[in-house]
N, C-alpha and C positions, 0 to 999 in steps of 0.2 A: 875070578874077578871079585866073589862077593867073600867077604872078611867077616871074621868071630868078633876082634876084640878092636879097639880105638888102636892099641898100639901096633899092631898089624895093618891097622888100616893105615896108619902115619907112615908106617915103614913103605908100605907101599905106595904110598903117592909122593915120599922123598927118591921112590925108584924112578919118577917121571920125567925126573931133573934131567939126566942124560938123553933121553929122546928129546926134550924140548931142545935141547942147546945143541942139534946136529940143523935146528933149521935158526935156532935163536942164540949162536953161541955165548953172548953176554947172561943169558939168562940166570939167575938165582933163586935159592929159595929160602926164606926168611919165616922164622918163627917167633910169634907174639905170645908171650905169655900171658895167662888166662887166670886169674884165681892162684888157691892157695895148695893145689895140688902136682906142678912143675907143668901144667896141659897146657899147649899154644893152639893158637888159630894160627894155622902154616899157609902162605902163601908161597906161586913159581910165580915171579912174574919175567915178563922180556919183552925189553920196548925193543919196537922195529931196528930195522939195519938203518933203514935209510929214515923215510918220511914220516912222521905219527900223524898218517890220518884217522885210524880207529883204531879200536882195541876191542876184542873179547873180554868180559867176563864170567866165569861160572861159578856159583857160589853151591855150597854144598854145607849139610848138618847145621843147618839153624836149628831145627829141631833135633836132637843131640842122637836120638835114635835113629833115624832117618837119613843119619849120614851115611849107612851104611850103603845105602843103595847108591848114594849121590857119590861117593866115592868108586862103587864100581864103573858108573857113570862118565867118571874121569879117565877112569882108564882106559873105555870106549873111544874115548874121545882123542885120545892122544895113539892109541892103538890104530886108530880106522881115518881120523880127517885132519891132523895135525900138518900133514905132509901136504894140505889141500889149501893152504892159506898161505896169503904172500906174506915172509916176513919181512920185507924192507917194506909195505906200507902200514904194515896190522900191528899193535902192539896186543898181547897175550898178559892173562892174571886166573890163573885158579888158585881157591880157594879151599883149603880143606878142615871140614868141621870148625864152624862160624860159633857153635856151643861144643865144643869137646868138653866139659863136663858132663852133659846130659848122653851124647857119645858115648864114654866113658862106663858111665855109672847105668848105661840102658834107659833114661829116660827122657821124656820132651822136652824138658824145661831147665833152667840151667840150676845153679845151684845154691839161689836166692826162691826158686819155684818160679822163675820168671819166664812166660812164653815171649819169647824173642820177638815173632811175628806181631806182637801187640806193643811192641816196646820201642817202634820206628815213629812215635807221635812229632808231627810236624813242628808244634808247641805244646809244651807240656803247662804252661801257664794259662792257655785257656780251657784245660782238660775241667770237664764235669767227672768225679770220679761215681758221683751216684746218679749218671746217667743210666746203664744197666740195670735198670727197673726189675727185669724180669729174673734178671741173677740173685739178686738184692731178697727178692719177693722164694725164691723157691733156693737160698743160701745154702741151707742145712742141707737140702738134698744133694748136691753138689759137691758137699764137702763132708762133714762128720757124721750126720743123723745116724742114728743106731736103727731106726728100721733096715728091713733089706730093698736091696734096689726095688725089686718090683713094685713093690706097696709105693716105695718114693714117687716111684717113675708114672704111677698110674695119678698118685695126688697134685704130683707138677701137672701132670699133661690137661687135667681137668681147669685145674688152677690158668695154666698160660696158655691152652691150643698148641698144636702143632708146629704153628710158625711162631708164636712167642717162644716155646720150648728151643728154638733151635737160633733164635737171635739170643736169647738170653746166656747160649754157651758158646756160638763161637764167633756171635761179635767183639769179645772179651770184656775182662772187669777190670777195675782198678782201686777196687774196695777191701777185697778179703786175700791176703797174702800165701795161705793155705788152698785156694782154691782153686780150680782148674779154669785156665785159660787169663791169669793173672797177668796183665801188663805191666806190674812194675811201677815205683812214684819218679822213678828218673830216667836217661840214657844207662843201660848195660853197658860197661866198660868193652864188650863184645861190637854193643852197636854202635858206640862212637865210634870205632873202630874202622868200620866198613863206610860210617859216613864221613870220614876222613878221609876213605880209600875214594868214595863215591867223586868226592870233592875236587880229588888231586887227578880222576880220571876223565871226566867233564873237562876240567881246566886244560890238560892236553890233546886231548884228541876232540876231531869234529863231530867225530860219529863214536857212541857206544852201545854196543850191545851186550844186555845181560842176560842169562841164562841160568836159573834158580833150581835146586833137583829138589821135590818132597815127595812123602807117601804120605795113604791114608784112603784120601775125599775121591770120590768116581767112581765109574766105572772098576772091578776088577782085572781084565784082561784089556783092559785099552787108556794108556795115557792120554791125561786132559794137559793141553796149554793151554794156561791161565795166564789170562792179560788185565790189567790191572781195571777198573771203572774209570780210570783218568785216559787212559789209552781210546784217543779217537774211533780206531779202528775196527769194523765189522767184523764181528765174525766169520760171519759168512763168508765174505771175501776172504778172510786168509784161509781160510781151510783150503778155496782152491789156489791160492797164493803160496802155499805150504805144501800143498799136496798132502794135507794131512787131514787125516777126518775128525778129530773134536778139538774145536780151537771153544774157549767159553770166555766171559767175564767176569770178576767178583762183584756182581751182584747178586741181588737178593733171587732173582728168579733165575737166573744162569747158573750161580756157586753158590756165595755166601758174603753177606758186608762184613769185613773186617775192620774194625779199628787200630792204628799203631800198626799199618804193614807194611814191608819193607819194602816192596816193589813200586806200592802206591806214593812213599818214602821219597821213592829216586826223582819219579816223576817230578813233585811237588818242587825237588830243591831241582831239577832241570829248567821248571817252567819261571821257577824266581829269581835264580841265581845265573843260568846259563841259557837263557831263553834261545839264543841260536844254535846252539846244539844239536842235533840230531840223535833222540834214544830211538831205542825200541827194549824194555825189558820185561821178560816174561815169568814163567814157571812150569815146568814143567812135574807133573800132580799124578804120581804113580797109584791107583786105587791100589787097594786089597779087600774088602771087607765086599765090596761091590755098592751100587747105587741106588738101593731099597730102602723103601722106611724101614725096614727089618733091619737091614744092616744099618743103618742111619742111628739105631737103637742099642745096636749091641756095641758100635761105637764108640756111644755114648757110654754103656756098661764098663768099659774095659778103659777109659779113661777116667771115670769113678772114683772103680774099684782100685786102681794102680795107684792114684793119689790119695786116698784113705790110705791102704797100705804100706806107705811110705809116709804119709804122718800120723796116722792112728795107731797101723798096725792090724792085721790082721789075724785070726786062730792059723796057728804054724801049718797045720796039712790043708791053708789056704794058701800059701802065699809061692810055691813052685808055679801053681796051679794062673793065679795072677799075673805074675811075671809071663810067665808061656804065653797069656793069652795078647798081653801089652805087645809082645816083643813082634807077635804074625800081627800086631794091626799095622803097624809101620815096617816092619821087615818080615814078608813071607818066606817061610822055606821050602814051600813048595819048589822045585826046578822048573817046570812050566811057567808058574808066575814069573820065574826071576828068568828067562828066557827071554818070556815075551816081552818084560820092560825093557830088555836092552834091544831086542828086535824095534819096540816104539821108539823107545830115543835115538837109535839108528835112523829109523825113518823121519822123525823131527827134526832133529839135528839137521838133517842132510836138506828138511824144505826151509827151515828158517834162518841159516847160516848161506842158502843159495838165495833167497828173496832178499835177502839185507848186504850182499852184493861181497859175504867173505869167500863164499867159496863159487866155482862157476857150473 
């Protein structure tokens, strides 16, 4: 299931097409192109036989690296529950590699350096871009400084504390272009994209549910679903409503506040545009790195040093060394790790697609 390269990965999720169309025979799959290199954003979609009361969606490689997993994910999903959903009432859309350049080329961001996740701003006409004080305040570190990390990391940490250090990098910027965790001064032709798709899927069905694959943030051996801070709903309760044990929020004491994210995205234009609608859209947040301030640090290291490296440049017998390290924070190759994530989205899958009434 798990794939080397973008173009293995596309081949194998255009292999999908023929199991969906033994439950969804109209099904299709349509490719968007993407930038200046022939890459699309590949969609299967297949509206019901009969009635469009809801639809799936699952979205995958927003984070271009990250597809990887989300893409074995798919293939889970069409391997084990496909056959588990009605399709004369459910209409079906996956998604593969929503940045296939950063896919592609191994890295986050697409290939303007733009994190996607930061680049769903509701209005970009009220955006403060020098809101991020803390980013603004500790720049250099983040981005060029010629010290090495540690000295940096010890003059931030003093300079902002622990929880400034950590709002100032992944509630994103929209100041320094080069920098990590960059949101971009407009719509990504990537996210209009998906908010057209958002648009057109609201509009026909009653009910939608989304379903988002990343690595990175949590726990190591146990996926987080992450629900947006617009989402009414308790934790608590779904965990035993999922039968799943870490359901969390993106808040600041649960995850992390994000700005410009696409989940919280959906919500906003549901609750303005489509107010009687019924969402529920999540994320499902594959760890690696595990959920330590230690790891929380080395993190932070290895997205750096990966974006120095690729606009600074790094000494040649660094830079194997760099990539190795970027590539296990979003895609482990451990086989246990990559096991147990498909054993968690098995079990996810299976609580949040029976609680939302697709499968019984």
């Amino acid at each position: 299931m798990f794939t080397t390269t973008y173009e293995e990965s596309q081949e194998r999720f255009a292999g999908l097409l023929d199991p969906v169309r033994q439950w969804w025979p109209q099904a299709g799959l349509t490719r968007h192109p993407i930038g200046q290199e022939n890459l699309t954003v590949d969609l299967i979609t297949a509206d019901p036989n009969g009635s469009p009361d809801r639809v799936l969606l699952i979205t995958t490689g927003q984070h271009g690296m990250e597809g990887y997993v989300g893409s074995a994910m798919l293939q889970l999903f069409v391997n084990e529950f496909i056959d588990q959903i009605d399709p004369e009432r459910t209409g079906l859309v996956l998604l593969h590699a929503l940045n296939p350049w950063g896919m592609k080329h191994h890295r986050r961001v697409d290939e303007a350096n733009v994190d996607l996740n930061r680049n769903f701003l509701p209005d970009w006409s009220a955006l403060d871009r020098s809101a991020n004080q803390g980013y603004r305040t500790a720049r250099t570190f983040f981005a060029e400084q010629g010290v090495g990390f540690w000295t940096g990391f010890a003059q931030t940490l003093l300079r902002l504390g622990v929880k400034g250090l950590k709002q100032a990098t992944l509630l994103g910027q929209y100041e320094f272009p080069q920098g990590i965790y960059y949101g971009g001064n407009d719509y990504r032709p990537n996210t209009r994209l998906l908010i057209d798709l958002y648009r057109e899927l609201l509009r026909r069905y009653d009910q939608v549910l989304q379903i988002d694959m990343h690595t990175g943030f949590g726990p190591r051996y146990q996926m987080s679903v992450v629900n947006s801070a617009l989402d009414p709903q308790e934790p608590a309760a779904l965990i035993d409503r999922f039968g799943y044990p870490l359901v969390v929020r993106t808040t600041p004491t649960e995850f992390y506040a994000i700005a410009g994210d696409m989940i919280d995205f959906v919500y906003h234009l549901a609750r303005t545009e489509f107010p009687q609608k019924r969402l529920y859209a999540t994320c499902f947040e594959f760890g690696t790195l595990g959920d330590s301030l230690l790891a929380g640090v080395q993190s932070l290291k290895r997205m750096i040093e990966e974006n120095r490296a690729h606009h600074w440049g790094v000494p040649p017998n660094r830079v194997d060394a760099v990539k190795a390290a970027f590539r296990e924070l979003f895609y482990p190759s451990e086989e246990a790790w990559r096991q147990k994530a498909l054993a968690d989205c098995r079990q996810a899958l299976t609580g949040v697609l029976r609680a939302q009434g697709f499968i019984h």
